[in-house]
C-alpha positions as CSV (number, residue, x, y, z in Angstrom):
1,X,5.5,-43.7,-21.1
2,X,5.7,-44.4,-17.5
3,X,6.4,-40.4,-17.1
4,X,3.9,-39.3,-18.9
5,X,1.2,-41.7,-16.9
6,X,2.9,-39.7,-13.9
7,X,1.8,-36.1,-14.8
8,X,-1.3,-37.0,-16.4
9,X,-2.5,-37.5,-12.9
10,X,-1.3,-34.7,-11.2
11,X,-4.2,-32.9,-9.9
12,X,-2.4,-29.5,-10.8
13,X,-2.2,-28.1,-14.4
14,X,1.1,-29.1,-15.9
15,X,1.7,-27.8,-19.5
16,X,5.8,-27.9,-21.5
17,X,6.6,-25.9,-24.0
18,X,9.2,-24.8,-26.6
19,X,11.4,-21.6,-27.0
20,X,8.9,-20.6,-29.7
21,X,5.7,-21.2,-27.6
22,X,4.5,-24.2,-28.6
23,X,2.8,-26.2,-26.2
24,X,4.8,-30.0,-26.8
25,X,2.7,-31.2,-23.8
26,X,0.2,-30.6,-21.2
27,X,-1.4,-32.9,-18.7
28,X,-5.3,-33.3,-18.3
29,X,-5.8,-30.9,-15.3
30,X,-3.9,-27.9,-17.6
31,X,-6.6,-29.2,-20.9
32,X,-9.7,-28.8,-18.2
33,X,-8.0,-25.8,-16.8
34,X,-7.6,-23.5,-20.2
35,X,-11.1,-24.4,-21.2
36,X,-12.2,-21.8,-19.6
37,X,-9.9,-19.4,-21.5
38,X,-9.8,-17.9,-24.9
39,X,-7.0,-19.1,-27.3
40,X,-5.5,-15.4,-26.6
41,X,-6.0,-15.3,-23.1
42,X,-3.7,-18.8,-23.2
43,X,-1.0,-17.2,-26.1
44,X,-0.7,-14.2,-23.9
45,X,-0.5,-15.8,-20.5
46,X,2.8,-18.2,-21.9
47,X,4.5,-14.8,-23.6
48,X,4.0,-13.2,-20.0
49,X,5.8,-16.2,-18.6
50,X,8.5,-16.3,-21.1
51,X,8.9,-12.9,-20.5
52,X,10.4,-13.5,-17.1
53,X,14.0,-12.2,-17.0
54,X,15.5,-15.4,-15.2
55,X,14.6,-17.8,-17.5
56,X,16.9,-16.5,-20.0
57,X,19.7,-17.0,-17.7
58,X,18.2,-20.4,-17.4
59,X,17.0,-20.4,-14.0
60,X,14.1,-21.9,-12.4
61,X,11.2,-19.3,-11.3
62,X,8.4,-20.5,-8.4
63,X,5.9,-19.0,-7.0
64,X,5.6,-16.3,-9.7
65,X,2.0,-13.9,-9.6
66,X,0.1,-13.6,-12.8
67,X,-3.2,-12.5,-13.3
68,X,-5.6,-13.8,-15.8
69,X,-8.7,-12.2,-16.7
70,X,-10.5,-12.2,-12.8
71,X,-7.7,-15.0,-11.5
72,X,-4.6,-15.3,-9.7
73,X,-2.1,-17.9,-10.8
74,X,1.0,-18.7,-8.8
75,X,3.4,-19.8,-11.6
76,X,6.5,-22.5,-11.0
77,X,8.6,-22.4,-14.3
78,X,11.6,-25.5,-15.0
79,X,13.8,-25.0,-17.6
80,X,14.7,-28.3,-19.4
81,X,16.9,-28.4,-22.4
82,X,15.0,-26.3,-25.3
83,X,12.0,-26.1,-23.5
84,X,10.0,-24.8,-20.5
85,X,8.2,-27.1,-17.9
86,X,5.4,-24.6,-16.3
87,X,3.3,-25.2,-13.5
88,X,0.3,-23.3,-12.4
89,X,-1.5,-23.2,-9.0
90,X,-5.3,-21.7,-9.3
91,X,-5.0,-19.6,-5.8
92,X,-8.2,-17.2,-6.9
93,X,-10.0,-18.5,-4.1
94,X,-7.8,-17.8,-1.6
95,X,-7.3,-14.4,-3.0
96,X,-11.2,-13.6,-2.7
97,X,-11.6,-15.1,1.0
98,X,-8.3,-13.1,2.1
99,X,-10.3,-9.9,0.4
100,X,-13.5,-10.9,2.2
101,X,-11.7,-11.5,5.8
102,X,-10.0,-8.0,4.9
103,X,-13.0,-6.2,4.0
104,X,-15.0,-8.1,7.2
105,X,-12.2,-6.6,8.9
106,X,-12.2,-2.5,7.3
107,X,-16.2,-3.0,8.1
108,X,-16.3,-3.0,11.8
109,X,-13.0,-0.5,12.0
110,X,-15.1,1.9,9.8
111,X,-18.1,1.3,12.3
112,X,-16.3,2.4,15.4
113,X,-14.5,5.1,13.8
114,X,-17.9,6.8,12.7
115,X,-18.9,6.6,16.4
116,X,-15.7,8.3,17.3
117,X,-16.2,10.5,14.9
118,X,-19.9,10.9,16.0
119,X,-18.3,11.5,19.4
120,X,-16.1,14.0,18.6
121,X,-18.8,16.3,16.7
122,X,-21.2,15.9,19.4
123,X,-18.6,17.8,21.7
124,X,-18.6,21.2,19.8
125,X,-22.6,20.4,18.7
126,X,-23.2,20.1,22.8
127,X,-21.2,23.7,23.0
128,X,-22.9,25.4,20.6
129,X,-26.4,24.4,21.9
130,X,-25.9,25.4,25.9
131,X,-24.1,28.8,24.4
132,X,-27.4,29.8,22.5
133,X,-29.5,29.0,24.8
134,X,-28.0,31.2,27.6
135,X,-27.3,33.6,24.7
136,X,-31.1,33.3,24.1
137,X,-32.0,34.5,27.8
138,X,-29.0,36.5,27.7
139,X,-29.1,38.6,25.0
140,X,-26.2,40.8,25.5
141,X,-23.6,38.9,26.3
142,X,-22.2,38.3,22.6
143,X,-18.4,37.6,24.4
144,X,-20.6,34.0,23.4
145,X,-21.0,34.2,20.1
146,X,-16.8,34.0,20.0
147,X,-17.3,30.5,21.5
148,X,-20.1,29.5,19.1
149,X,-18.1,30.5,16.3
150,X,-15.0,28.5,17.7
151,X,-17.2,25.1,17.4
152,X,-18.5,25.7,14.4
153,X,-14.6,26.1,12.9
154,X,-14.2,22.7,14.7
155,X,-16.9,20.7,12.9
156,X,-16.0,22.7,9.8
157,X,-12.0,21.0,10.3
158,X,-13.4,17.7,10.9
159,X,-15.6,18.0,7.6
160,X,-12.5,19.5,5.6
161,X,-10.3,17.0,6.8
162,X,-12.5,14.0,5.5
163,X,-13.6,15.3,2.4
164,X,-10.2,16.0,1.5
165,X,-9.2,11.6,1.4
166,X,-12.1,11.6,-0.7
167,X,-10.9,14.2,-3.4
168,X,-9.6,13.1,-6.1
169,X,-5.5,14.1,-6.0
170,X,-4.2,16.3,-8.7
171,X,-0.5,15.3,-8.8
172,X,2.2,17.3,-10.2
173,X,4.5,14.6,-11.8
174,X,8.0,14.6,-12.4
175,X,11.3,12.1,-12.0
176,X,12.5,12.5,-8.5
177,X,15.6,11.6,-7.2
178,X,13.9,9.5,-3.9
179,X,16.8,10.1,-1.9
180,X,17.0,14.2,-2.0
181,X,13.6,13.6,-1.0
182,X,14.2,12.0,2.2
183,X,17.2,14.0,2.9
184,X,15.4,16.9,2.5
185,X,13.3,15.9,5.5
186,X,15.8,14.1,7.4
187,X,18.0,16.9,7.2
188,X,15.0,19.0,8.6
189,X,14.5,16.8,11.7
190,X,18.0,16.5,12.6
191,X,18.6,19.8,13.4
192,X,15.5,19.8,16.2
193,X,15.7,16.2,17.1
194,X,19.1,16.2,18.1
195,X,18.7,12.3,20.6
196,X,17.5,10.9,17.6
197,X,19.6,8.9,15.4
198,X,18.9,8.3,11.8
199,X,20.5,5.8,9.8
200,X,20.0,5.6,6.1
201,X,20.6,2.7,4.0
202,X,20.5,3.4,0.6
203,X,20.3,1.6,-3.1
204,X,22.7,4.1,-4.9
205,X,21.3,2.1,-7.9
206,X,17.9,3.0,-7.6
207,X,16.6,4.7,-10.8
208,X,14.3,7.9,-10.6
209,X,10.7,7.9,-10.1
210,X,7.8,9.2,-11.5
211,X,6.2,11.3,-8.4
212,X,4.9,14.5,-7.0
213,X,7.4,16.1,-5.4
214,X,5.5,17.8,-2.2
215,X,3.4,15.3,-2.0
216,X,5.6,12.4,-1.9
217,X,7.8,15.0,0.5
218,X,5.1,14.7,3.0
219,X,4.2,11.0,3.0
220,X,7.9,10.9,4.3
221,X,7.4,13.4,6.9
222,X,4.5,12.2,7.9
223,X,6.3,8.4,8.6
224,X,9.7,10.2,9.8
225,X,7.5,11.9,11.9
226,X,5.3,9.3,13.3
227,X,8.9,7.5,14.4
228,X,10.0,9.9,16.4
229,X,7.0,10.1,17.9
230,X,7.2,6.2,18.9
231,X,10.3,6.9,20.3
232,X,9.6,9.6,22.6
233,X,12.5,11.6,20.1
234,X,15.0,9.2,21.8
235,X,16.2,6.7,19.7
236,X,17.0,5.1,16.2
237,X,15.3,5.5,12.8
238,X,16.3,3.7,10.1
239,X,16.0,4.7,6.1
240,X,16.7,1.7,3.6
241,X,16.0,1.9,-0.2
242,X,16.1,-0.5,-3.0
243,X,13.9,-2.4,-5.4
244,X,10.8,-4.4,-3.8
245,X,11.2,-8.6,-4.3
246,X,8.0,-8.7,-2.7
247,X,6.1,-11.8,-4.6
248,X,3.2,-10.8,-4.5
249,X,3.4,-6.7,-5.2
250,X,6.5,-6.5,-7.1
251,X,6.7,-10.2,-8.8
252,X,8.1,-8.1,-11.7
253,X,10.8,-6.4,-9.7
254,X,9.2,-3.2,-10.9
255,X,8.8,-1.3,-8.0
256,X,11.2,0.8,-5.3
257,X,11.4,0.3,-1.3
258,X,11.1,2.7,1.1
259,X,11.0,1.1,4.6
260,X,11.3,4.0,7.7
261,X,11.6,1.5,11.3
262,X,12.1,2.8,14.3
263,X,13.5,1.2,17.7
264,X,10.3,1.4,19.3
265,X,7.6,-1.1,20.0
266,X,5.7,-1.2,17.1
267,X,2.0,-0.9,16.0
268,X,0.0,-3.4,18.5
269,X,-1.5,-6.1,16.6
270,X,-5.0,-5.0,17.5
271,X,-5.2,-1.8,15.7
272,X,-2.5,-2.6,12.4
273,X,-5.7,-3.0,10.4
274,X,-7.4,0.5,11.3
275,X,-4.0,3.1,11.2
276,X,-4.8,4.0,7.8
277,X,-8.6,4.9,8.5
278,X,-9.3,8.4,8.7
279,X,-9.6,9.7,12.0
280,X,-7.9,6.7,14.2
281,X,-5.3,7.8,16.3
282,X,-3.8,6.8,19.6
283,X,-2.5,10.2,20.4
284,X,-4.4,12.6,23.0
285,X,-4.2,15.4,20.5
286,X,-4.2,13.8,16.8
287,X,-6.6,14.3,14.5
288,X,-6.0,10.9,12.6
289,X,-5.7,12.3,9.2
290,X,-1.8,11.9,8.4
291,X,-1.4,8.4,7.9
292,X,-4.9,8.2,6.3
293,X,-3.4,11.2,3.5
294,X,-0.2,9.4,3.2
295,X,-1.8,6.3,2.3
296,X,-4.3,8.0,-0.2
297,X,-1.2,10.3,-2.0
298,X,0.8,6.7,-2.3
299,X,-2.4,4.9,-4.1
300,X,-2.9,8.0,-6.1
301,X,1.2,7.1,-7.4
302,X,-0.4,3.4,-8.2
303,X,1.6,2.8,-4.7
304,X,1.1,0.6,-1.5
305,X,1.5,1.9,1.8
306,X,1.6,-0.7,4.4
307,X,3.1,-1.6,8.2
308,X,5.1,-4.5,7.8
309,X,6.0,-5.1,11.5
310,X,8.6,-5.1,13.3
311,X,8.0,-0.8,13.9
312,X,8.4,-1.0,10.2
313,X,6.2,1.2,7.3
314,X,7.3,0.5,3.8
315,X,6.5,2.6,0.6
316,X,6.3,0.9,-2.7
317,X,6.3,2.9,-5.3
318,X,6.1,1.7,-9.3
319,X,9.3,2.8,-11.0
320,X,7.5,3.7,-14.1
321,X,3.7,5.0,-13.7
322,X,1.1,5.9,-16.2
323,X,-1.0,8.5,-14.4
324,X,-2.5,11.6,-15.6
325,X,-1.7,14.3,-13.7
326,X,-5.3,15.6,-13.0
327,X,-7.0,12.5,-12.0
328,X,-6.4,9.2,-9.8
């Protein structure tokens, strides 16, 4: 068989199977390929791929994200008459060195934002040390021990405010209506924000999800906050909703949108790999904490919180969670 000869020298794994799983053919790449897979690892990765909704309506699926044991397959899917012609691409590699470059990447931003941080202690540290010393030689004037107290409250904030992204988040779960949500705090910005413009595009379809309520409230803020900000509370803010087609974090179509763009210029390039560090800020009088919360209450929801570009943050948030509501 002249096709046959074809795909047995395709470098990629090539297997064809029936409605019922059965595998009718495969190429050598996919026989060298499975070897290193159990017989269930195999029967349960072909259920997951006849599980994809479009192939009942008999359309063709590429580029489709499955996970398999400790690798990442990118899964193209033909339907042929009674049966299925599935092709996988091996892409664990580049999975790994894009985790590496990232974590290369986290490494030196976590290295200068300890010696900000360093910085910013050895203000009120500095303070405290001149003000006992001259309280030392100066016993009665205890007007100073106000301002020693005041420093110590201002290392005891930094300290709170780190400690609290490492806590564990106990999250009060319930089905939420997303949209009350943001209209509660859209409603609330309107009022005092009165050159700002938002415009809200919304997925009436959208189901409800499985969130806590305040918290989830003040990831919104937070954003719808952050935009005005980046407009100098002069411009346009725009809302849209829907369900995520991202490829890669919602292959499954499992997972809601919440995008919040403003008409400003955007996070430079430079820093869009350190806003969601604690204590990195580009504002004179920020402590850098809000966006770092909002992305820890988002992961605690089994979320992503990203910048997309294009002045653009985007929420994604599972429809359906399994979460207890004292842990994560």
């Amino acid at each position: 068989m002249h096709e046959k000869e074809i795909l047995d020298n395709f470098q990629e794994p090539i297997v064809v199977i029936d409605k019922d799983k059965n595998i009718v053919y495969s190429n050598s790449a996919f026989d060298s390929y499975i070897s290193y897979f159990s017989k269930n690892d195999i029967i349960n990765l072909l259920k997951e791929i006849l599980s994809i909704k479009y192939l009942e309506e008999g359309l063709s699926v590429k580029n489709y994200l499955i996970t398999l044991n400790n690798s990442y397959l990118l899964v193209d899917v033909y339907p042929f008459e009674d049966m299925y012609i599935i092709l996988l691409k091996d892409i664990t590699r580049l999975v790994k060195l894009e985790e590496e470059l990232k974590k290369e990447g986290t490494l030196t931003a976590v290295s200068k934002f300890l010696i900000q941080l360093f910085h910013d202690i050895k203000g009120p540290i500095t303070g405290i040390k001149a003000a006992t010393e001259y309280l030392k030689e100066n016993p009665d004037e205890l007007d100073l021990l106000d301002d020693i107290i005041y420093e110590v409250n201002k290392i005891q904030n930094y300290i709170n405010q780190l400690s609290s992204l490492s806590k564990p988040l106990k999250l009060n779960l319930s089905y939420q209506n997303i949209h009350k949500l943001i209209d509660k705090v859209v409603k609330k910005y309107e009022k005092v924000y009165k050159n700002v413009k938002f415009i809200k595009l919304y997925d009436p379809s959208l189901p409800d999800i499985y969130v806590d309520k305040e918290k989830m409230t003040s990831v919104i803020e937070n954003l719808v906050k952050n935009a005005i900000e980046a407009i100098d509370q002069k411009g346009e803010i725009t809302i849209q909703t829907g369900i995520s087609f991202d490829s890669v974090f919602s292959p499954r179509m499992n997972k809601v949108s919440i995008k919040i763009k403003d008409s400003g210029k955007g996070v430079p390039q430079e820093i869009v790999d350190k806003i969601f560090l604690p204590h990195f800020t580009t504002k004179e009088s920020g402590s850098g904490v809000g966006l770092a919360n909002a992305y820890n209450i988002v992961k605690s929801h089994k979320g992503i919180l990203r910048y997309i570009g294009n002045s653009t943050f985007e929420i994604l948030l599972p429809i359906r969670i399994e979460v207890e509501s004292n842990n994560i």
